[in-house]
N, C-alpha and C positions, 0 to 999 in steps of 0.2 A: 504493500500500500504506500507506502513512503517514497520508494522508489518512482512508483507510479504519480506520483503529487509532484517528484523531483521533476520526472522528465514533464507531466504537464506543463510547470511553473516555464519551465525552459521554451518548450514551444509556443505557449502563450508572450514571454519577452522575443521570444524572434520575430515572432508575430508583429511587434508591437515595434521591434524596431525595420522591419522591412514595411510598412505601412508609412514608418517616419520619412525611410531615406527614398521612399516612392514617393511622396509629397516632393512636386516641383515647387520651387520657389520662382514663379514669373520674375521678376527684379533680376534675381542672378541668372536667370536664363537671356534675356535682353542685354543684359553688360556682357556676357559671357560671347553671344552668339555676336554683339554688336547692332541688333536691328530689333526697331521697334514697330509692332505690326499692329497695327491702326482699323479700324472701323470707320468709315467716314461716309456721309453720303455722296449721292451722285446727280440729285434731282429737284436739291429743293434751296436754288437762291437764294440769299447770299450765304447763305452757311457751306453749299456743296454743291456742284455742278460742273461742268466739263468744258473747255472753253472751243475756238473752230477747231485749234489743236488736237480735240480730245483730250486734251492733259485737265486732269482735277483741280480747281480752283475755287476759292470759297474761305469763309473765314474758320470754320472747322479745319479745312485744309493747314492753312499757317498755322492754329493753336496745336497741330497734330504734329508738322515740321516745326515749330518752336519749342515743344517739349520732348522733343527727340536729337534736336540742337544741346540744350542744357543736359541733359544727359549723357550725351557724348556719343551717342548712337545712331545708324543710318536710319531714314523712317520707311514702312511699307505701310504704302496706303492700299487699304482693301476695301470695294465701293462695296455696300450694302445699301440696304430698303429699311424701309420705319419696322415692318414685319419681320425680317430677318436676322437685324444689328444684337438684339440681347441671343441671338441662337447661334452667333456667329464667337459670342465670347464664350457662352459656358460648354461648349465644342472645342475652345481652344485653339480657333481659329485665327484671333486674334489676341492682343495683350488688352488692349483697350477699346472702346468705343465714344467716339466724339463725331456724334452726330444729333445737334442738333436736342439732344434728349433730357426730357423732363426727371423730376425724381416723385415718384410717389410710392405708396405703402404696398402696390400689388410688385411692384419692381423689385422694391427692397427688398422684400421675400427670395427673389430669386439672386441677383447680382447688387453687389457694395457699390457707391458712389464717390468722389472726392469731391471739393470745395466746388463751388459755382465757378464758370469761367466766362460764361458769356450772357447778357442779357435779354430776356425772352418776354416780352410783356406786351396786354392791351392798355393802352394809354390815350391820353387826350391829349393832340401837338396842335403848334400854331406859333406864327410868328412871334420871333423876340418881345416884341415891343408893344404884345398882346400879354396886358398882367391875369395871369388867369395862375390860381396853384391850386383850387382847391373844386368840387361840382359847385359849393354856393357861387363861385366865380362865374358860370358859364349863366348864370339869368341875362335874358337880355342878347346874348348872344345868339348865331347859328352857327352850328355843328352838323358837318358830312359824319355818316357812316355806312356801313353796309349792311343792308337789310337781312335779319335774323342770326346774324354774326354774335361772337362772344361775348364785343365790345356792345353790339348793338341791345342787348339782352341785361348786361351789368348798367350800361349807360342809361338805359330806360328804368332802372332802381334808383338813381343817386340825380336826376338834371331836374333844375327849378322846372316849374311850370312856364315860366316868364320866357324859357329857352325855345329856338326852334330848332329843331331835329329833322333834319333833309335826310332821309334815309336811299341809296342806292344799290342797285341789283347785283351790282358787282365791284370789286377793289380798287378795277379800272375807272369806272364812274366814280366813283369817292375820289379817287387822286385827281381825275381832270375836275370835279367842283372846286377842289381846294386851289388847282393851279390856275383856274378862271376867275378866282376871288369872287365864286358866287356866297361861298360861307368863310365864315374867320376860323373857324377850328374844326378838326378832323379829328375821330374815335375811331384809332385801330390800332391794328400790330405795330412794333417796331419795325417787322422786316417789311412792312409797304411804307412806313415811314422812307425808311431806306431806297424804297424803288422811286418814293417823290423827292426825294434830294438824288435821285441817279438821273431822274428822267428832265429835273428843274433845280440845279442846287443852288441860284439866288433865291427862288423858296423856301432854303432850309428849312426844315418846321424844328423847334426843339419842344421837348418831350417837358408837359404843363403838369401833368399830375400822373401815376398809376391806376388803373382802374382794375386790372387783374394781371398778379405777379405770379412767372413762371419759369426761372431763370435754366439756362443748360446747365448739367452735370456729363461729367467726364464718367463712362460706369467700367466696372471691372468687376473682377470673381471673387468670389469671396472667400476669406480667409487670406489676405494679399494685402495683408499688414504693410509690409517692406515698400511695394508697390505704393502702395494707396499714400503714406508717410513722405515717400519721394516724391510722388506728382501734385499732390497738396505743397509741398517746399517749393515746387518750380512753379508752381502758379502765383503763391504768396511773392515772390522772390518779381516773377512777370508783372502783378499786381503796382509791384512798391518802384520798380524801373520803366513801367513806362511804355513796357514792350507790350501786354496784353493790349492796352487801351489802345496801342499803336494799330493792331490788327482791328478793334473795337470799331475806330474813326474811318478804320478804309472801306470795311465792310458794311456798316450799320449807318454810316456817316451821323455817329451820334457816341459822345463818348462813355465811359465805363461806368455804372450807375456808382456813386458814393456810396460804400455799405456794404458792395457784391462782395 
């Protein structure tokens, strides 16, 4: 019997140590191998998309060659779909995914996140020189939006009565109202924000208030302590120099929220 308890105890630590030394560590496998294999989209402006080149261009793109820069490693971008990107990490197909992606509690369940990196929100822009910070500001005013959109839905919760709301059929009609000065303020996303400073940028509109916050996460596998510690330091580190918000300004034409 004692014998028998020996040799279990034994088989149970080998157990326990081939289970350890089977555990990859992603971080030392990317320093190791030198290339950091990325998730990225292919489809959805300005965060990912393909230029006549075909070559990947997008501000996901540079946060994915910027964090592969600072780490000292060559980067592979691998284009993925909204549907795919979390199947493509916990496969192991990639190290990271920076595409574009929200953090919420059904995600978390599957795959770990790092720090925010880039800003995703519906808001309320309009020019400078337009004092608007808060919904009591917009009485009196008019507001583009597009009809049964997310902004259109939150915005219809929080605007005076005294406000009128031009609502349009599509994002394309919301940006030519704004750039026709049929209304003073637009209720959308940042990335159309973005498409009306790409399409008009003496337009600039700058971003008046939040109406619904959804900022990107960088996502990864979990248990990637090492990993997750490291790209969190390059981001803080991107954050404080200048270089994040640098990709922030080209892509979004609007800079890095104070807070992110």
């Amino acid at each position: 019997m004692k014998i028998s308890k020996l040799l279990f105890g034994l088989m149970a630590s080998a157990m326990i140590m081939t289970g350890t030394a089977a555990h990859a560590d992603t971080l030392d496998d990317v320093q190791k191998n030198g290339v950091l294999r990325v998730a990225v989209p292919q489809d959805f402006p300005p965060f990912g998309s393909v230029n006549s080149d075909l070559k990947p261009q997008g501000l996901d793109i540079d946060v994915a060659t910027l964090i592969a820069k600072k780490m000292g490693v060559k980067v592979e971008l691998i284009p993925v779909s909204s549907a795919n990107r979390i199947s493509y990490l916990t496969t192991k197909k990639v190290d990271l995914v920076i595409s574009s992606m929200g953090k919420n509690a059904e995600r978390e369940k599957v795959i770990d996140f790092t720090a925010a990196y880039a800003p995703f929100f519906n808001g309320v822009f309009g020019p400078a020189d337009l004092k608007v910070s808060s919904a009591a500001d917009l009485a009196g005013k008019t507001i583009a939006v597009t009809r049964g959109s997310v902004e259109d839905l939150e915005l219809s919760k929080i605007v005076p009565a005294s406000a009128t709301v031009k609502r349009y059929e599509d994002n394309n009609g919301t940006i030519s109202s704004f750039l026709a000065n049929q209304v003073q303020l637009v209720a959308t996303g940042n990335v159309v924000a973005a498409a009306i400073i790409a399409k008009n940028p003496p337009k600039k509109p700058e971003t008046k208030f939040l109406i619904k916050d959804s900022p990107c996460f960088i996502g990864l596998n979990k248990d990637e302590k090492k990993l997750q510690d490291k790209v969190n330091a390059i981001l803080a580190e991107s954050k404080k120099d200048g270089s994040l918000n640098t990709l922030t300004e080209k892509w979004l034409g609007l800079p890095l929220p104070a807070g992110l």
